[in-house]
C-alpha positions as CSV (number, residue, x, y, z in Angstrom):
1,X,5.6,33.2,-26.5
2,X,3.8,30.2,-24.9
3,X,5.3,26.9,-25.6
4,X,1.9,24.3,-27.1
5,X,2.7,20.8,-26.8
6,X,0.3,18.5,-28.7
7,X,-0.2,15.1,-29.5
8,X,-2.0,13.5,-32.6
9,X,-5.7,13.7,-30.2
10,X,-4.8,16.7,-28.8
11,X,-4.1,15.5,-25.3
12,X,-1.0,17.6,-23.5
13,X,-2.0,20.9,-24.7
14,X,-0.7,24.1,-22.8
15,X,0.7,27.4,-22.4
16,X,2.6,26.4,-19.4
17,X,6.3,26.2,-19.3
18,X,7.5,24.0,-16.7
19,X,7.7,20.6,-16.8
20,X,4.3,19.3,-16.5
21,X,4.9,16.2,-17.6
22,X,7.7,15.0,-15.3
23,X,5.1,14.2,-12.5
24,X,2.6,12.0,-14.8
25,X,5.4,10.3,-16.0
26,X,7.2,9.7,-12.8
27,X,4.0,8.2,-11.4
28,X,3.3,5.8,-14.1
29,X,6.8,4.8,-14.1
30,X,6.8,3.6,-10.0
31,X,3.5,2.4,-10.6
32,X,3.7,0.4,-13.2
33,X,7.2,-0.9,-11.2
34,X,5.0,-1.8,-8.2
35,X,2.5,-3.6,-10.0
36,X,5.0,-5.6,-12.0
37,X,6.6,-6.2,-8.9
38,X,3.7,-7.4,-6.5
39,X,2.4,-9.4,-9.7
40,X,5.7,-11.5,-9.3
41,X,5.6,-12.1,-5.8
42,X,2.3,-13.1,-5.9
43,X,2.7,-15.7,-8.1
44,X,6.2,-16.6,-7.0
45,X,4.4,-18.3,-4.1
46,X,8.7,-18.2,-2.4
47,X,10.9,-16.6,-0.1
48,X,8.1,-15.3,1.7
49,X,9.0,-17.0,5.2
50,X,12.3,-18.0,6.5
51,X,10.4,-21.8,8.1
52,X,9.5,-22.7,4.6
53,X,12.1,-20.8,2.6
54,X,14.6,-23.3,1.0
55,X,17.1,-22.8,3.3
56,X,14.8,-23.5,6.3
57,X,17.7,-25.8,7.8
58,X,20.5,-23.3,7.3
59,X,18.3,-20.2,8.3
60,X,15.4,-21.2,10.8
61,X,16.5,-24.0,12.2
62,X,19.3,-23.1,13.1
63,X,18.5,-19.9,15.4
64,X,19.7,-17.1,12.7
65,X,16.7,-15.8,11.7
66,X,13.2,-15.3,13.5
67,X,9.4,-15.4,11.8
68,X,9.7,-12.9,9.4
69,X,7.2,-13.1,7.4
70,X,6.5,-10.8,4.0
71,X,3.4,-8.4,4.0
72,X,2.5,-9.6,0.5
73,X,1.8,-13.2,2.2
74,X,-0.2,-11.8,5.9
75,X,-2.1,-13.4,7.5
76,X,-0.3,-16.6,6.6
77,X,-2.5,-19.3,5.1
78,X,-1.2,-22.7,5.2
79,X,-2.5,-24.2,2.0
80,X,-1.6,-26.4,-0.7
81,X,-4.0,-25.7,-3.3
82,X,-3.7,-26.7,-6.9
83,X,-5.4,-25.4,-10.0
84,X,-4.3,-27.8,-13.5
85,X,-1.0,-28.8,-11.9
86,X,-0.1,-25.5,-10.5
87,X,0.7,-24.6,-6.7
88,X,-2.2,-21.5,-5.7
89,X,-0.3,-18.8,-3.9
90,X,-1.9,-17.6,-1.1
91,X,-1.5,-14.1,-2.1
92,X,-4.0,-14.1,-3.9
93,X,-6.3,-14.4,-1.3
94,X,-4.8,-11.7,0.4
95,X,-3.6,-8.9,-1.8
96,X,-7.0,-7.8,-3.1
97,X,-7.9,-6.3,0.4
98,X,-5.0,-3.7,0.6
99,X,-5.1,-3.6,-3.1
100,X,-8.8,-2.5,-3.4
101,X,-8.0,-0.2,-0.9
102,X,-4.8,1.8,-2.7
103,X,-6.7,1.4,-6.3
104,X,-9.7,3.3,-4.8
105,X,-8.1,5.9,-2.2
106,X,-8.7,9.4,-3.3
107,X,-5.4,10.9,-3.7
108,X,-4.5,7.3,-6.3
109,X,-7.4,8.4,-7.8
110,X,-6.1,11.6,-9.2
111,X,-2.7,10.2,-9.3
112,X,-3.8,7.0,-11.9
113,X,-6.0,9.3,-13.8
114,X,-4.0,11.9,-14.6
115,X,-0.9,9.3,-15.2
116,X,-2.2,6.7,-17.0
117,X,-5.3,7.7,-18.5
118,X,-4.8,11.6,-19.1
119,X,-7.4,12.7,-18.0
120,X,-6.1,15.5,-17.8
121,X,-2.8,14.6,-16.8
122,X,-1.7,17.8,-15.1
123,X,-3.7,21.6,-13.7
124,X,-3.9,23.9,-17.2
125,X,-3.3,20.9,-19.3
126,X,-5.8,19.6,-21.8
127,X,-6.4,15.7,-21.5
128,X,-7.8,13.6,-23.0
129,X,-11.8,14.4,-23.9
130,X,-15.0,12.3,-24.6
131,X,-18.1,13.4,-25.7
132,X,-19.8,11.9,-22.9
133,X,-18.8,12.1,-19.3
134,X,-20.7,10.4,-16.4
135,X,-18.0,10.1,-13.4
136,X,-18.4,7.0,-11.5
137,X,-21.4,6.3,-12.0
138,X,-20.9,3.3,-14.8
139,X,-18.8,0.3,-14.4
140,X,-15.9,0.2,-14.1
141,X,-15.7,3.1,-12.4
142,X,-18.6,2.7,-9.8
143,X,-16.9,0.5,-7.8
144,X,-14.5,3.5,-6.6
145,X,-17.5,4.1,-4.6
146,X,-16.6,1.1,-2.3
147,X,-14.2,3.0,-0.7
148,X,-15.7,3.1,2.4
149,X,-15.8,-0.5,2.8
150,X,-12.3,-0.9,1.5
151,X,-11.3,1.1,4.5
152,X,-12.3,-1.3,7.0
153,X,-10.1,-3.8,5.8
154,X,-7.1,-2.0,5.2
155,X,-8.0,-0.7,9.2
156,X,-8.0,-4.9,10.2
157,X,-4.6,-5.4,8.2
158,X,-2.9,-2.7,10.7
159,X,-3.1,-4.7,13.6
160,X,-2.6,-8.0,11.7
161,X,1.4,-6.6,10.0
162,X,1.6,-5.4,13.9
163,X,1.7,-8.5,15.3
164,X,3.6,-9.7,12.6
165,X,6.0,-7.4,13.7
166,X,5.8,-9.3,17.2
167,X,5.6,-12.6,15.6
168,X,9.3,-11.6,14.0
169,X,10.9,-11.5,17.5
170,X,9.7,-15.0,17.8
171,X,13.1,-17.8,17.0
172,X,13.4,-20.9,17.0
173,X,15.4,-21.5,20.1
174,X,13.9,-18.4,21.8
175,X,13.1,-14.4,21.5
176,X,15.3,-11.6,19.7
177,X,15.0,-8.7,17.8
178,X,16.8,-7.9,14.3
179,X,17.2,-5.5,12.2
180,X,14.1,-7.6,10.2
181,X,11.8,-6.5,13.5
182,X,12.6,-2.8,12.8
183,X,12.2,-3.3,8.6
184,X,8.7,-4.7,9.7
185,X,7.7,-2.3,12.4
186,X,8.5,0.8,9.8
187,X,6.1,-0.7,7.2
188,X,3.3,-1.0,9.9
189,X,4.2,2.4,10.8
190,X,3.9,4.1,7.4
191,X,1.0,2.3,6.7
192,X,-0.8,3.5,10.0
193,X,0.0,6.8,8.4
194,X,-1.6,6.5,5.9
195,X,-4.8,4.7,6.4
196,X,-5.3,6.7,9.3
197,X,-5.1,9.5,7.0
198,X,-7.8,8.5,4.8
199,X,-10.5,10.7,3.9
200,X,-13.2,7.9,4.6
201,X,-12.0,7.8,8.0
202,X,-12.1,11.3,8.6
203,X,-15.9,11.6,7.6
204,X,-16.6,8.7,10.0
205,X,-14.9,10.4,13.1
206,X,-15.9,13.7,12.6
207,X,-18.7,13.5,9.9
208,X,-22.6,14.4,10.7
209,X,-22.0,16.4,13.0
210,X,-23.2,20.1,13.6
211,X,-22.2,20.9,17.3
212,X,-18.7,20.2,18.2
213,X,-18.9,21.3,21.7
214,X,-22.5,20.4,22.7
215,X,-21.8,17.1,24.7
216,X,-18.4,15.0,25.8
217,X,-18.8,12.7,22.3
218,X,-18.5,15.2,20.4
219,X,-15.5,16.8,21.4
220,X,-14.5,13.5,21.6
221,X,-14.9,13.3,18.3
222,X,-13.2,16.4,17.1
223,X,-10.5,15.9,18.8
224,X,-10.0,12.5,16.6
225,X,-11.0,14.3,14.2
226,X,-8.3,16.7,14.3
227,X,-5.9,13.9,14.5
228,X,-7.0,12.3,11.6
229,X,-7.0,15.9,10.0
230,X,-2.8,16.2,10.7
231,X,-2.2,12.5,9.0
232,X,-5.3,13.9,5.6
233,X,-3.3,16.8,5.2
234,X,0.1,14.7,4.3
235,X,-2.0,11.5,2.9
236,X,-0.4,11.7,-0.5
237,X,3.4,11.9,1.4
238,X,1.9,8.7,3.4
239,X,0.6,7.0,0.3
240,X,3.8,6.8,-1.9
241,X,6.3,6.2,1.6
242,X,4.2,3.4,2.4
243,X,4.0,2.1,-1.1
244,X,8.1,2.0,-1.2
245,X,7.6,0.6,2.6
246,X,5.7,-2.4,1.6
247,X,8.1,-3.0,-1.0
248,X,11.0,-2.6,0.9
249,X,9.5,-5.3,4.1
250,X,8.6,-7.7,1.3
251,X,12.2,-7.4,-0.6
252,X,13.6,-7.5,2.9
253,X,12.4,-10.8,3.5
254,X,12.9,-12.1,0.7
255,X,16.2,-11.5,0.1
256,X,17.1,-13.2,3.6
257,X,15.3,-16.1,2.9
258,X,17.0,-16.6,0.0
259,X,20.4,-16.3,1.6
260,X,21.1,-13.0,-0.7
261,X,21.4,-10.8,2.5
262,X,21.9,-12.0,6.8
263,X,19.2,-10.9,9.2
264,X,21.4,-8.9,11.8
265,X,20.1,-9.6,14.9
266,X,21.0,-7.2,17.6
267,X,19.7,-9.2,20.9
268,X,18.5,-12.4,21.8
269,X,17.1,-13.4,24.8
């Protein structure tokens, strides 16, 4: 007989057997830890560069670690703003660009929906229902449909955590490279991967078009497109390795500016 699991609306309903509700749940669970997590380190406004970590003198100036700086706090904004007494943290300028971005992607989409709001949180399960259902079309939904636009600036932040990565090599009595460099370089990596999978950029390479082979643009064109294709087919793969990627470059440097861990670096010159 055909196991029912209900609930007091009558969200969760099935007759499948497995365990449906292990991927919703895992989902909420790391989000939910992410969030949590960037919502510190945002406001923590520390320990996001070795030159103005506490222990500036004992890590910066004194050649052991380079310009590593956290990819919750790039581009760096030299600011001292204050709003009643308290020191604004830059993130906050920054964080909404790659934010908007993740919170609107396609494959988050089903992910958050399904997790967090039921709706339905797995295939063959009943969700959560309303009497009414209008997509994205009303707020707060409709602003899903900015996708597009959220692309671009997730695009721009590739090549600003690349030269990050550069920036890292960059010491105070010369150049080297450290096992930070690498840490970075992964996170821009991962993240290539996945925006380069996104959907949005997909339509934009190869979209509108109905002759692939009719002139040298267009196979141009499919032939990014194809690319693009490879990376879409394994976005939601690139979407939770680059999640734990960010994580990891921003814990990184934050443990070494806070003396909790040493930079190894592997050559100077």
């Amino acid at each position: 007989m055909a196991t029912t699991i209900r609930d007091s609306r009558g969200s969760g309903k099935t007759a499948r057997r497995d365990a449906w509700w292990l991927q919703p749940l895992l989902t909420a669970t790391v989000l939910t830890a992410f969030i949590i997590y960037a919502t510190f380190r945002t406001f923590e406004n520390d320990n996001f560069l070795p030159e103005l970590s506490r222990n500036a003198s004992a890590l910066w100036e004194s050649g052991r670690v380079g310009h590593l700086l956290s990819p919750f706090y790039s581009p760096l904004f030299l600011v001292d703003w204050q709003v009643m007494g308290y020191h604004v943290s830059p993130a906050i300028l920054i964080l909404p660009f790659p934010l908007s971005f993740r919170l609107t992607c396609y494959y988050y989409r089903k992910a958050y929906y399904r997790s967090f709001f039921m709706a339905p949180p797995a295939c063959a399960v009943q969700g959560t229902t309303k009497k009414t259902y209008r997509g994205e079309q009303v707020f707060p939904f409709v602003i899903q449909n900015l996708h597009r636009f959220a692309f671009y600036a997730a695009f721009i932040f590739i090549f600003i955590l690349a030269y990050d990565v550069v920036l890292s090599m960059k010491y105070v009595d010369g150049w080297g490279i450290s096992l930070g460099t690498f840490v970075l370089l992964l996170n821009v990596l991962l993240l290539a991967g996945y925006t380069l999978g996104c959907h949005s950029l997909r339509h934009l390479v190869g979209g509108k078009l109905n002759c692939y082979s009719c002139s040298l643009a267009a196979k141009t064109r499919h032939g990014l497109w194809k690319k693009v294709t490879f990376l879409n087919e394994r976005h939601a793969l690139y979407a939770w390795v680059s999640l734990f990627g960010v994580a990891l470059a921003d814990l990184y440097v934050r443990f070494v500016c806070a003396g909790v861990i040493t930079d190894w670096v592997l050559v100077k010159f």
